[in-house]
Phi, psi and omega in degrees: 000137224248138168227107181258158182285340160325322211289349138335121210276085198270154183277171179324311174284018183051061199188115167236193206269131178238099186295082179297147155221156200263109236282321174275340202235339176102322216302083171318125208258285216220139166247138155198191200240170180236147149243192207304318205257324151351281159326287223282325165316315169300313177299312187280340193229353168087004174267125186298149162222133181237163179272166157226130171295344185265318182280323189079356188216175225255132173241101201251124188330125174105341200294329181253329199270352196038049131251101200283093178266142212269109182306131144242027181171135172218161188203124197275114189278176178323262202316342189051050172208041123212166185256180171234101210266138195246154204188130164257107198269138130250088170112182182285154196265349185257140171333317198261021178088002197249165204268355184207156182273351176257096183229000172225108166315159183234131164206111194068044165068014182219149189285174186194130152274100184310297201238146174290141135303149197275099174330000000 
């Protein structure tokens, strides 16, 4: 069966939420959004590409900073709105240097910083 990205539940802004993990380890890196030409670039070139919202414009993990993440696998949950993007992480996936954007824990009611920037 043939998949085109149309067939995809996109919000008001032609954008649903896309869950990087990390293909070997499990580790959930990151969420950010895609919209349809988002997908299908990811899909065509094996490089994750995301919309930025901020920016307004197509974004592809890694292009300045190299750390690049490499498609092994995207996956469409039930409702078919949001994806699960599968990944060979080169380098930290979060802005701020870290191997994940979820580095700080709720615990006993206080924030806990988990993870180190990656030196």
């Amino acid at each position: 069966m043939s998949f085109d990205p149309e067939s995809l539940t996109y919000d008001a802004n032609g954008l649903l939420p896309a869950i990087a993990q990390d293909a070997d380890s499990g580790a959930v890196l990151m969420l950010a959004w895609m919209n349809a030409d988002a997908v299908a670039r990811t899909l065509d070139t094996g490089r994750v590409t995301y919309w930025s919202r901020s920016r307004k414009s197509f974004w592809i993990k890694g292009e300045s900073s190299g750390h690049v993440q490499e498609l092994v696998e995207m996956r469409v949950d039930c409702d078919r709105d949001c994806l699960l993007v599968l990944v060979k992480q080169t380098g930290p996936a979060c802005h701020t240097n870290r191997r994940s954007c979820f580095y700080t824990a709720l615990r006993n009611g206080e924030e806990v910083e988990i993870m180190s920037p990656i030196d």
